[in-house]
N, C-alpha and C positions, 0 to 999 in steps of 0.2 A: 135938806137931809134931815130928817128923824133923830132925835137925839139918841145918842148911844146909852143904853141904860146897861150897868155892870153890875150886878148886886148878890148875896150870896144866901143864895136859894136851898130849902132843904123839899127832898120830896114835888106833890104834887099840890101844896097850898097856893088859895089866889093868890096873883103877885099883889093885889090889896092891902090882901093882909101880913104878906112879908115887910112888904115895904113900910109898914105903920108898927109892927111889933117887932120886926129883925127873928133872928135867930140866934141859938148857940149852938154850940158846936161839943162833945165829949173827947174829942181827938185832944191829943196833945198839942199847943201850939208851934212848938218845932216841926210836926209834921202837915199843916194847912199852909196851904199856899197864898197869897194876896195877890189879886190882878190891877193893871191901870193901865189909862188910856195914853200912848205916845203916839208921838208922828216919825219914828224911827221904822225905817222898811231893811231886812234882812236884804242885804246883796244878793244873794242866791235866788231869794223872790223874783230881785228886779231883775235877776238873769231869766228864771224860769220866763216872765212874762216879755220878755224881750223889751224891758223898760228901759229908756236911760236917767230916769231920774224920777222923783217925786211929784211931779209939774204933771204927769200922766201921756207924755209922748213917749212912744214907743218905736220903735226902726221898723215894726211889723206894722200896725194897724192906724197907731197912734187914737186909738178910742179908750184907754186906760186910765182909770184915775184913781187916783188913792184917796181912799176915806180915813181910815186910822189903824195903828195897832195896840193890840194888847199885848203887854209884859208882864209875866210874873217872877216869885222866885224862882219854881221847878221846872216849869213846861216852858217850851219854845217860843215865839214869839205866834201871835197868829196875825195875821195880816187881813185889812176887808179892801176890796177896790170895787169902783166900779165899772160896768164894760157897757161902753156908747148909749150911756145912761137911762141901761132898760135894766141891767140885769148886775145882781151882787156875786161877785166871787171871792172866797175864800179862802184861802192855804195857810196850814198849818204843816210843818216839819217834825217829821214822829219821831224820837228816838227806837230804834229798831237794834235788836243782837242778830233778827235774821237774815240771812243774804239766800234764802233759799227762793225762787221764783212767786211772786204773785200769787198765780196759779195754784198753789199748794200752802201759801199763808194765809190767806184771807179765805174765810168760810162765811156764806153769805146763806140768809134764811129771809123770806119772803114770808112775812107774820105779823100777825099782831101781836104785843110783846106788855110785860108789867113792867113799866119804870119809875112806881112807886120808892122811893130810896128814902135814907137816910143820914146822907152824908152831903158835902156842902157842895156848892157849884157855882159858878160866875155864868151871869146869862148876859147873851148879846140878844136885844132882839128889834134889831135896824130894821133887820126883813121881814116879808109877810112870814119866813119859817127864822124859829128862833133857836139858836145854840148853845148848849150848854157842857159845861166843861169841869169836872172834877178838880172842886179845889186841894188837892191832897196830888204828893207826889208821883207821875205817872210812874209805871213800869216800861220796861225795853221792851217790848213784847216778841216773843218766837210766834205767836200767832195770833188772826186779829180775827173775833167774830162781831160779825156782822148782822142786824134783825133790820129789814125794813118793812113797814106797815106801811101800804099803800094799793092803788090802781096801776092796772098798764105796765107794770112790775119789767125790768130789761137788766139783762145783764149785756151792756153795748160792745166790751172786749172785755177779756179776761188772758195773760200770758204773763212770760217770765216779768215785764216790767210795769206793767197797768193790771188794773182789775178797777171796771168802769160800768156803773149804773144809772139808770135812767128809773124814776118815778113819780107818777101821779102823789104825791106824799102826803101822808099823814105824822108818818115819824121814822124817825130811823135813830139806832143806838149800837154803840160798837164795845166792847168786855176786849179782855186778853186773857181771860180765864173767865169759862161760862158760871163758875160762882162767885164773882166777882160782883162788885156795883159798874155801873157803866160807866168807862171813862168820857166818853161823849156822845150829848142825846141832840136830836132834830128834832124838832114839833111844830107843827101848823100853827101860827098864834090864833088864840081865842077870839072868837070875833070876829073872824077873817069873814071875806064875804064869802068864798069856798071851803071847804072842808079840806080840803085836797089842792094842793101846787106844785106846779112840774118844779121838778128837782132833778141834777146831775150832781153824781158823788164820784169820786175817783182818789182810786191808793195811782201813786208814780214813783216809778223807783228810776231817778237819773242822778248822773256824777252823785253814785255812792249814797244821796239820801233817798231818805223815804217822806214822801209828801202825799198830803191827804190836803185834797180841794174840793167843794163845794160851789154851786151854780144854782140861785132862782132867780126868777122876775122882780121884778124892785113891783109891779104891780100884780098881783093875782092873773088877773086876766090875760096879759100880755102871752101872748102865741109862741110856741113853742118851738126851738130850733133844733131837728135832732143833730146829733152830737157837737154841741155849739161848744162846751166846756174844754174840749179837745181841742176842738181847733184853733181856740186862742192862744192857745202853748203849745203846740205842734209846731 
């Protein structure tokens, strides 16, 4: 496994040069968040994925294995595992105020998008596609938009309790308010030998939360399964 680099990123500079000169921050320190790496898995994960434990056996598949999670102080835990050691999936648990259908929360835009920013992030980037996560307190959000830059572009289901995408990716970034900075960005890592990797993104709304999951290839190349993301928690 690829070591997990977590680090606290501004904008779009090499990670070269992050990594050799750091950054600061103008935010107040009460209001930045701090991320680390544990091996603590949220119950409800190891419900959603039908795990019985950390070890990666499951009552369903038993192809599930935990790589690690991240904690901070404001945002939910986020979890990486991996699935019959082709493919990374990811779930994170959103704080939500809305109980209004999917369908009617999440506004999705098929685009190329600026995510030039200013403000700080903690980046995972295990996978060929890398994640990054606003280090500053989220919001509840009433509703989520959505920009993905990509090929072959799908919306797979869309209803009261999923709103599920499929893409050729380049990137994808999601606001709670379109003037906002984005709470969390996807991007192809540099270098990649594609430009482009199949990507599954899905909002799931069950027992009361709201969960946002992520699915690519641990390898570029590896062939694409349609709606593979689903059916490992289905």
């Amino acid at each position: 496994m690829k070591k997990l680099l977590l680090l606290i990123v501004f904008g779009l500079l090499p990670l070269c040069l992050l990594t050799t000169l750091g950054c600061s921050s103008n935010l107040p320190h009460s209001l930045l968040d701090s991320a680390y790496v544990t091996h603590k898995i949220p119950a409800d994960y190891l419900k959603l994925l039908h795990m019985k434990g950390d070890k990666g056996d499951t009552s369903k598949t038993g192809k599930f294995s935990f790589l690690y999670s991240t904690q901070s102080k404001f945002r939910n835990t986020i979890s990486c595992f991996m699935y019959d050691q082709k493919y990374f999936l990811q779930i994170y648990k959103m704080d939500s105020l809305a109980r209004q259908p999917l369908q009617k929360s999440v506004e999705e835009a098929f685009t190329d998008f600026n995510h030039t920013i200013s403000t700080p992030y903690s980046l995972d980037n295990t996978s060929p596609v890398e994640y990054l996560f606003k280090l500053t307190k989220p919001v509840k959000p009433l509703k989520i938009y959505l920009k993905i830059n990509g090929t072959d572009n799908k919306i797979l289901a869309k209803n009261d309790t999923v709103a599920y995408y499929y893409s050729r990716l380049r990137g994808f970034a999601l606001t709670y308010n379109q003037a906002d900075f984005f709470d969390i960005i996807g991007r192809v890592k540099e270098g990649n030998i594609s430009e482009h990797v199949w990507h599954e993104l899905l909002f799931l709304r069950r027992n009361n939360g709201l969960y946002f999951l992520t699915m690519c290839p641990k390898e570029a190349k590896t062939d694409y399964i349609p709606g593979l993301l689903y059916k490992v928690i289905k």
